[in-house]
C-alpha angles and dihedrals in degrees: 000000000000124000093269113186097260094057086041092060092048086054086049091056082062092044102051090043088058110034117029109107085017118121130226114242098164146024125190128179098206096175137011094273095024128094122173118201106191096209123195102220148152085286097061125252103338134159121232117205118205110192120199090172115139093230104044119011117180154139123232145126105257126190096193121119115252123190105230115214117260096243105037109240120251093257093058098049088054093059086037080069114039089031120046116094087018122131123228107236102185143341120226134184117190108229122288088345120126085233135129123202123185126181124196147179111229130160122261120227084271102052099259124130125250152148139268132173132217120202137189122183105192095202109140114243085010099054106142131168110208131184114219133195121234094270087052091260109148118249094185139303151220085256139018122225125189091191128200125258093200099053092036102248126172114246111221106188136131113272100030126105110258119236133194115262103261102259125247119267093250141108114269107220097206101050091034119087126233097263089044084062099047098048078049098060096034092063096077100138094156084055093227120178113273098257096053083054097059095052095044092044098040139057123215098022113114127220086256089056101034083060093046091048092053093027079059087037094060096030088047095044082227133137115267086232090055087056088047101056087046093060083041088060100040087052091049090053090046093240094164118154127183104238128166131201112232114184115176093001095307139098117242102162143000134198132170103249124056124278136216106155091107096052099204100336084098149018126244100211118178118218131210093248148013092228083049094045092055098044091062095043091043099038104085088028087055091044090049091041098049097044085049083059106041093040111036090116080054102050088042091049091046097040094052094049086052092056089042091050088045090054096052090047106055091043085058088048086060092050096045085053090054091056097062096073090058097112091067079062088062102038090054090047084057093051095050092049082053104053089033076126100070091033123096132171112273110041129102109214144028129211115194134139113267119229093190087070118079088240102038091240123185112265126190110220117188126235154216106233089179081057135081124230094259092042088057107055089039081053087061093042090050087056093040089058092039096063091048094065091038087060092050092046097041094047098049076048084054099051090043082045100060093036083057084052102046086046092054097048092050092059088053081056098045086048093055079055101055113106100191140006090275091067079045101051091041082056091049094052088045086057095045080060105050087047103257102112125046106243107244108254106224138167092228114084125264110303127236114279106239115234109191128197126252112242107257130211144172123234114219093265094046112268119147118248128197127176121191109233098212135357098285093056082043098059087039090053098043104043111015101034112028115079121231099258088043112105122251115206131195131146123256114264092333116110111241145119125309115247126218113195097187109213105168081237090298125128105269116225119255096246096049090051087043090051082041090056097046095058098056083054093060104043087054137090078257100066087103088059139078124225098017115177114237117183119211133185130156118274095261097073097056122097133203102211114226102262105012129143116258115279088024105123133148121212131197133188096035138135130224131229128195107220134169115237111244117183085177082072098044100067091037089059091039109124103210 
């Protein structure tokens, strides 16, 4: 669900707990709507990730790693200034608003004290993240916005004086009476379903919400006004409990009450933090989101050679069709050089029996007139030939084709892997030399080529696990650093990372290769699936081709085992 304000004021009581009297001795911009404060506080060191992205704004400690750019952005030079060293005074939410407001006491450029202001509105496609003086002046912000007087748009831009977002026509449940609420929910002249009521009467309650409080309603055989005076209650005495939603063994939402809208389709499972909570549900959906970001050019280039390389194929496979009709070439040029008797130049068919039929039928063959007899059955002959050769090259294109294919495929599904601009950049210059990207002509000398690390990780009885992140760990891993008795893993026919389960030449134990397998399941374009087959060998008996792409290997002599991808093990088994 999204981060509705009453979850969000749940996440500020953890905040507030964690941070308030804390400094700031670090700011990062990870990403192009992330900034990270590491805060000394009475918590201890923590990292508190504010998230102005579109799809999914929030506030939360995080412990996850986050690769930082290179060259810091604009935005986060600018809080590098007014912020670090500075001390978080409080941390404020408006009323029922999916806003974050943090004040805080910094030091000017001469030594006085000041304030300065942080504030993150968590509003969708209009998620923004502003620094404000201490007369609420804007410094910058995430976004700019230029606004429109005659729509009544706010203007974001430095210089002007921020004001809150105009708040929505609608009741608000906390700073409404009871009998406020109930006069609310009795005016339903377009006679909607009780949840959409309560969406369209009430400010701060999410979709999800909104169900549980009419799905009580109905099982109950209470009135929704009763349901909604209890969750009035619950918010007022802070009873706010971390709970995620888990269907089929993952989790696909999370709130802060319990649910039982989805009877035993899915699991309410509650969660040590809020902060914890949403680093599980946001993890996979941050990697996928910043890759999308960083490597968008990539994705396009790679996406388009692969079109192109689709296109060409299936016209070849037409060809190729056409070829296989080639003996009747042949058949009709035979018949020609038989019947050159009764054939003179000038004419345009032939009929003639043909011996080549069961039942030596008439057949009309055309004919060349600017042609002589002999010119026409060697015509046929010429084709006959011709299609021949076009079967043996189309088919060695075709083969290169789908290999092509398969190559490029396999790089979409290394760049959903990537987990910071160095993977990407180690894929881009995988790509410079196969040919798919221009190399970049400079006046510095050659830069340094980059060599990244396999992800590692421990299988529950110690082995160690490594899986390649894109094709040129994967050759690394495969044929320069694997022994000869260690285990190589891949599923089968589905595009994904090479796994290494190193064994020192011992036999490995079946619940190490099992977790091994199922890491290769997972970090595959069959992670979404069950039961998916994942061959393994050891390494041996893999071969590198002369020639091939990177990635590209064939294997003999393995065994297949069908595995379930679990990404819950994967971070478990993860090696930092």
């Amino acid at each position: 669900m999204p981060l509705d304000a009453i979850c969000l004021s749940a996440v500020v009581e953890e905040l507030r707990a964690a941070l308030e009297g804390g400094r700031i001795d670090k700011i990062y911009q990870p990403g192009r709507d992330e900034v990270i404060l590491a805060v000394r506080g009475p918590a201890g060191n923590v990292r508190l990730l504010l998230s102005a992205s579109p799809s999914q704004p929030r506030a939360q400690l995080t412990t996850l790693p986050r690769e930082n750019p290179d060259k810091p952005p604009m935005f986060c030079m600018l809080l590098r200034k007014h912020l670090t060293g500075g001390r978080i005074l409080s941390i404020t939410q408006p009323p029922m608003e999916r806003l974050i407001d943090l004040c805080l006491e910094t030091v000017d450029e001469l030594g006085d004290k000041t304030q300065r202001r942080l504030v993150l509105e968590c509003m969708g496609r209009r998620a923004n993240l502003l620094l404000l003086d201490g007369e609420g002046r804007i410094l910058d912000c995430l976004r700019r916005v230029e606004g429109d007087l005659a729509s009544g748009k706010r203007q974001l831009l430095p210089g002007l004086f921020y004001r809150l977002p105009e708040p929505p026509h609608k009741c608000n449940p906390l700073t409404a009476t009871a009998e406020e609420r109930a006069a609310a929910l009795a005016h339903n002249p377009m006679d909607k379903a009780p949840d959409q009521l309560l969406l369209d009467t009430f400010t701060g309650i999410s979709p999800l919400i909104a169900r549980e409080l009419a799905q009580r309603a109905e099982s109950h055989g209470t009135a929704l006004s009763e349901e909604v005076e209890r969750l009035v209650q619950t918010v007022e005495q802070r009873e706010f409990t971390p709970y995620v939603l888990i269907r089929e063994g993952k989790v696909f939402d999370f709130t802060w009450m319990p649910i039982t809208q989805y009877g035993r389709e899915a699991l309410c499972e509650k969660r040590e933090s809020f902060s914890a909570l949403l680093d599980e549900f946001y993890e996979s959906r941050d990697q996928a989101e910043r890759t999308k970001q960083r490597g968008q050019d990539l994705i396009k280039s790679v996406t388009n050679a692969r079109d192109r390389v689709g296109r060409k194929l299936a016209n070849q496979r037409r060809e190729l069709e056409a070829t296989y009709g080639r003996e009747r070439l042949r058949e009709l040029g035979d018949i020609l050089t038989s019947n050159l008797h009764a054939m003179e130049k000038g004419m345009r068919v032939l009929r003639t029996a043909d011996f080549y039929d069961p039942e030596y039928k008439e057949i009309e063959i055309p004919l060349d007139p600017l042609r002589t007899p002999q010119q026409n059955a060697a015509k046929y002959y010429k084709d006959y030939n011709k299609a021949k050769t076009a079967e043996e090259v189309l088919t060695v294109q075709i083969e290169k084709g789908e290999k092509e294919l398969e190559y490029l495929n396999s790089v979409l599904e290394a760049i959903t892997l990537a987990e910071g601009e160095r993977d990407l950049l180690e894929i881009r210059q995988e790509l410079t030399d196969t040919g798919y990207l221009r190399r970049q002509k400079t006046a510095a000398k050659r830069e340094k080529r980059l060599a990244g690390k396999p992800m590692e990780f421990r299988s529950t009885a110690g082995l160690r696990i490594s899986v390649g992140k894109n094709n040129t760990q994967n050759d690394q891993l495969t044929t320069r650093l694997a022994g000869k008795g260690d285990i190589w893993l891949h599923t089968q026919k589905i595009h994904g990372s090479h796994v290494i389960l190193w064994t020192g030449g011992e036999a490995p134990d079946a619940q190490s290769l099992t977790e091994a397998a199922m890491l290769a399941a997972w970090f595959s374009q069959g992670r979404d699936g069950k039961k998916v087959p994942v061959d393994y060998t050891p390494v041996k008996y893999v071969k590198k081709p002369s020639g091939a792409r990177p990635g590209m290997v064939i294997y003999t002599t393995y065994q297949t085992a069908y595995v379930d991808p679990d990404g819950e093990l994967a971070r478990r088994l993860r090696v930092k």
